[in-house]
N, C-alpha and C positions, 0 to 999 in steps of 0.2 A: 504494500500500500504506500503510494508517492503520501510524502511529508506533508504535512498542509501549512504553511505560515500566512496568517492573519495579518491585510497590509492597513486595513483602514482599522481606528481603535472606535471603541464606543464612544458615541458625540457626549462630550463631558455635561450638554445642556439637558440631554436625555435622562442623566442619570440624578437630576433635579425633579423637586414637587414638582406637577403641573400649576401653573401660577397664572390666576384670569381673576382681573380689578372686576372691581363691582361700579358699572357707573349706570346712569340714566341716559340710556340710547333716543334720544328726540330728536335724529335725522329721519329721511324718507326713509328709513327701515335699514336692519331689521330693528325691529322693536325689543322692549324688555319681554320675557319669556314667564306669564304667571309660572308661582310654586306648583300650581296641579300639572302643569305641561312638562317643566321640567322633573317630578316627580316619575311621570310615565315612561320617563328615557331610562331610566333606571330597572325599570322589567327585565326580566331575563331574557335571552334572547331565544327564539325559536323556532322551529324549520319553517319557512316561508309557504310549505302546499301542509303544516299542519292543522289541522280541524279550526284550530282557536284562532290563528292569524287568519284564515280565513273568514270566523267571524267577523274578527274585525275590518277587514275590506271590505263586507257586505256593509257594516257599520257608517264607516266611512263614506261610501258609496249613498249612501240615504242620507250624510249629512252635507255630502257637496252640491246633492239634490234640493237638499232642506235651504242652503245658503246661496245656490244659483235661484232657486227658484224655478226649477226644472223637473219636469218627470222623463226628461231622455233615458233610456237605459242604456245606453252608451256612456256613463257618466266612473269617471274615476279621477285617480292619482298617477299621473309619471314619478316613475323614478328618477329626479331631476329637480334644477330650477325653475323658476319663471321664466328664464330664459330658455330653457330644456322643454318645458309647455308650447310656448312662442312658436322652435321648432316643428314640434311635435304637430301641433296644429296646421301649420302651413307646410309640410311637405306631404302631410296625410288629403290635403282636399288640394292642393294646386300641382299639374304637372309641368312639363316643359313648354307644351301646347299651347296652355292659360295664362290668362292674363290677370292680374292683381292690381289691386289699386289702393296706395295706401295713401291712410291720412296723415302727413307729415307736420307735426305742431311742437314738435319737440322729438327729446332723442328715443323715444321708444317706437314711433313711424318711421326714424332711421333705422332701428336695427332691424324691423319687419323688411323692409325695403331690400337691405342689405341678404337677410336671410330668403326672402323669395325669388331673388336677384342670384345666388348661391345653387338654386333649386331648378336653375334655368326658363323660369316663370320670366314673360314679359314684365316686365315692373313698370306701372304711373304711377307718378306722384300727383298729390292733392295737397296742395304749401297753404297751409295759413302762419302767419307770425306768431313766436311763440306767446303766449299770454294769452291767444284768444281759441275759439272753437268753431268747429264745421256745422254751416247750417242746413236744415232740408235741400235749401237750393241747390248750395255748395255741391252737395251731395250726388244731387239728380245730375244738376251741369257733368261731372266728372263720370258718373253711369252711361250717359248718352254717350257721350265724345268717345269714351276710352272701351266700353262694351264688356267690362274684368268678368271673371269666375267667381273672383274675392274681391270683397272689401273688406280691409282690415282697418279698425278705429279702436283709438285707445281709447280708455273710458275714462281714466284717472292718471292725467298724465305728469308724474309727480316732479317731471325737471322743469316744470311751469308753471305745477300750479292750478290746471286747469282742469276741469270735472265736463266732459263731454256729453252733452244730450242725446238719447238713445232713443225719443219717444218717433216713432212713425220711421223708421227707418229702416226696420227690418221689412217691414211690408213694400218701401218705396225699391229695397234691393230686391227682394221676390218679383217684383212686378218688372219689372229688368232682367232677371234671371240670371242673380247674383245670390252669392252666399254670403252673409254678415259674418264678420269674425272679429270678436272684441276683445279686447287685454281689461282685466280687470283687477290687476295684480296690487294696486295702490288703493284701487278702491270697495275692494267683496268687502263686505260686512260695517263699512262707513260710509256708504250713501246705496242709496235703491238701484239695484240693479233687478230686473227679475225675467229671467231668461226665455220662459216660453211667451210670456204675452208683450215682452217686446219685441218677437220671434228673431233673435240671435241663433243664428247655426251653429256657431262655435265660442265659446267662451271658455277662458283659464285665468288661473290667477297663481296666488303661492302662499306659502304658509306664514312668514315672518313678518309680515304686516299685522294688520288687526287679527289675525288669527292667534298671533302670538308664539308660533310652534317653529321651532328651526327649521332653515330652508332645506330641500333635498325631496321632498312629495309634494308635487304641483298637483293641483286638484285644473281636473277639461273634461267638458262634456261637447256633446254634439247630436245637432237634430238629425231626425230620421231623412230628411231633407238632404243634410252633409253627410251622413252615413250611406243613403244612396249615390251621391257622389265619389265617395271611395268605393264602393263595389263597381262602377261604374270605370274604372282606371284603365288607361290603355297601357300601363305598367304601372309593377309594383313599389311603391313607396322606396325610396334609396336611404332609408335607415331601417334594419330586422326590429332591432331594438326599440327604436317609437312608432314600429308598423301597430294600427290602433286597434285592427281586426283583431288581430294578434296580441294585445294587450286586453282588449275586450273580452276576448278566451280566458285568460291568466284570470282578468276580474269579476267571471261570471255574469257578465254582460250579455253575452249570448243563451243561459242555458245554465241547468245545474251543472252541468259537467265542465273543466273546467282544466287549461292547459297548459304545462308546465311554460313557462318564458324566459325569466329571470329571477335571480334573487333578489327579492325587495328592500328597500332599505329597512327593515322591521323595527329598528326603537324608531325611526321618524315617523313608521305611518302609528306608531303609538301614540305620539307627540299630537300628531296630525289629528288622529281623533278625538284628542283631547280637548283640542283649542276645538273644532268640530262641535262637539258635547257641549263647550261653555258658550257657544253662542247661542245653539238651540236655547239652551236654559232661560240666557237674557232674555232672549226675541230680538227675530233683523229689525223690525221695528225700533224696538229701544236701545238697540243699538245705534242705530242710525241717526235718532234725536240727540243721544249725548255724545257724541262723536260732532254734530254738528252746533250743538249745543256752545262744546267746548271749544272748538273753530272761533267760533263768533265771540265769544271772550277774549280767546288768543286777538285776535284781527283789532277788536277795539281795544286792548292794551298796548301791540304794537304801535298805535297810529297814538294812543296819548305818550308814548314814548319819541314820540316826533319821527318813529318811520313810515317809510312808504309802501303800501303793497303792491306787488309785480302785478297781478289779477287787477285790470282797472276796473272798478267800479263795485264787481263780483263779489268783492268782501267786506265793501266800505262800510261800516255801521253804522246808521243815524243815528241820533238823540232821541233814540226810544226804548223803550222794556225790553229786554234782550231775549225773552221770551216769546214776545212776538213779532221778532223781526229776523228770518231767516236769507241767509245770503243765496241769489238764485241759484241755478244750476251749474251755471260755469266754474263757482268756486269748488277746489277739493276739499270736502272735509278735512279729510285726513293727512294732508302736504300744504303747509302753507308756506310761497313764496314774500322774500321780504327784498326792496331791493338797496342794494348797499348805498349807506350815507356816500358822497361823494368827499366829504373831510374822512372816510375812514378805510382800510382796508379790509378785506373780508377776512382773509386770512386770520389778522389780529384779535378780529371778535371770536371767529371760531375758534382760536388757541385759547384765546382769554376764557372762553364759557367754557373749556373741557379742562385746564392747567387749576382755574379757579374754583367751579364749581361743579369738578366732574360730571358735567351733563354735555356730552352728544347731540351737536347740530352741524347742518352740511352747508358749503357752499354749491353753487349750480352746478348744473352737468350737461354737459352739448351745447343747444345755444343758449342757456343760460349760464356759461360757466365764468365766474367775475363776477357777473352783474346781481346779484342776489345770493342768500342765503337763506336754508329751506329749513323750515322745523316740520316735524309730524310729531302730530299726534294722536295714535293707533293704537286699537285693544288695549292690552293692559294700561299703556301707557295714558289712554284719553283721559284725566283728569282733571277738574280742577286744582288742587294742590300742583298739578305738575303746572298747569298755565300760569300759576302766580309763580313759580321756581324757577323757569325760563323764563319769564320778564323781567325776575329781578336780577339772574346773571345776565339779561341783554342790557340793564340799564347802568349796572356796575361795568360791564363788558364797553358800554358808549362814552362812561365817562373818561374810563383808562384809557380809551382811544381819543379823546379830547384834550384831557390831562398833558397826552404823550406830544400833542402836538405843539405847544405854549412854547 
């Protein structure tokens, strides 16, 4: 037997505790993780086609239903991100053939773009500036001209800020003989989405927003409408792995019976079902009020702090009972844009509110990147206590950036 000599040593970092701070996550995600979610991660682990994980996917499966607002039976979890959903969604229903139309309003219509554009799909684009949203017209204009298989719109597009209207749209792409396909990764569980009677074909989201659950099981469902279109394929999907038939098998989507695929990620669809379970409990409804509740706080203490919101008008609050004055549809609940003082850097505010008051907030991303910085506040984290905590490191945050400049 040849000698064996060991060239690399064990990394000295390895043979340390694992070491993770405790802070208050209030960028666009992910979010803080309730104790019950993190709790679930801690289950044993167990064979992926055993009886009881199998429950639980059925579980799961009735709560993405529960939270889409859907009774597709195409409805599950990828193994993946939101961004691994995104995928999954648009190589399963566009081929080379088809044409695609996205709505570009910030960077999540670029990635769709990019990724349909990947898939050898015709790509148009549909540009509104970031800050604002696509209307019916917008919508029809871009249907006629371009004639797509898809259209893909973000619902909650959190590098803006901006909360996309859904009402009458699925009907106006049916009557076109288009398929709707929306991102709803910023927004499931913090504003109304409700997938059959706004009749979206395809919708997906992700765990680590208001769901609260670490990312790695994207929850997608698909109408009978998009499921006909994949049987309908003049070739087979170019990923085995996020082939949907084929996942639909694995999740019992088809039928009791039920076909091996992959191994699932098993503590995350625990997690998943967790955050899953605490929504049901609340209700989408009341969810959705304090989530927007607590938006419309955030926005009226920004603007007495002398900032400005990126979302023109969307957020502005008047001099009324804050109960009954709800910001329209364009504002995100759950991601609000703020945009940078011009005496300050972004940089410096974001440093100062995580150096000083260990709390997590982001500057832009894509065409917002500079020009604003973004707080969310999602699931666990929607609070009031949290909205007075983040004001008062943005106000301590504005003064040291005033201070620093004298």
């Amino acid at each position: 037997m040849a000698a064996t000599q060991l060239r690399v040593a064990p990394p000295p970092r390895l043979l340390q505790p694992l070491a993770v701070p405790q802070r208050l996550l209030l960028g666009p995600g992910p979010s803080n993780a309730p104790p019950r979610v993190l709790a679930a991660a801690s289950h044993q682990l167990l064979g992926h086609m055993h009886p009881e994980i199998l429950q639980v996917m059925d579980e799961i499966k009735a709560g993405i239903q529960y939270a889409f607002q859907t009774r597709n039976a195409l409805s599950l979890a990828v193994s993946g991100t939101g961004h691994c959903a995104m995928e999954a969604a648009l190589l399963n229903v566009a081929e080379p053939s088809d044409s695609v139309l996205v709505g570009l309003n910030g960077i999540w219509g670029e990635r769709a773009a990019n990724v349909a554009a990947r898939l050898g799909a015709t790509v148009h684009e549909l540009r509104k500036p970031p800050g604002e949203y696509f209307t019916l017209r917008d919508i029809e204009e871009g249907l006629v001209r371009h004639k797509p298989t898809v259209l893909f719109l973000t619902h909650g597009e959190s590098s803006t800020g901006v909360l996309q209207p859904l009402e009458g749209l699925g009907e106006l792409c049916h009557r076109h003989g288009c398929l709707l396909l929306v991102d709803s990764v910023a927004s499931l569980g913090g504003a109304p989405i409700l997938m059959d009677q706004q009749e979206i074909d395809i919708l997906y989201s992700s765990p680590q927003k208001v769901l609260g659950a670490p990312p790695g099981s994207a929850p997608i469902s698909f109408s009978e409408r998009a499921r006909e279109k994949m049987l309908r394929r003049k070739t087979k999907p170019p990923s085995f792995y996020l082939d949907m038939l084929c996942l639909g098998s694995y999740w019992g989507c088809e039928g009791p019976s039920r076909m091996y695929h992959h191994t699932a990620p098993i503590q995350s669809l625990y997690c998943l079902r967790e955050g899953l379970a605490m929504l049901a409990e609340q209700g989408l409804e009341k969810s959705w009020v304090r989530h927007r509740a607590n938006c419309i706080s955030l926005c009226q203490g920004l603007q007495e702090l002398g900032l400005e919101l990126f979302v023109k008008e969307e957020k502005k609050i008047p001099n009324s009972t804050h109960s009954k004055t709800l910001s329209p549809p364009e504002g995100l609940p759950t991601v609000t844009t703020v945009k940078v003082p011009e005496d300050c850097d972004w940089k410096e505010i974001v440093t100062y509110v995580m150096d000083k008051h260990n709390i997590e907030i982001t500057g832009g991303l894509g065409p917002t990147a500079g020009k604003v910085f973004r707080i969310g506040l999602m699931g666990y984290n929607s609070t009031a206590a949290n909205v007075d905590r983040v004001l008062q490191a943005l106000r301590d945050a504005l003064q040291h950036c005033h201070r620093s400049k004298l």
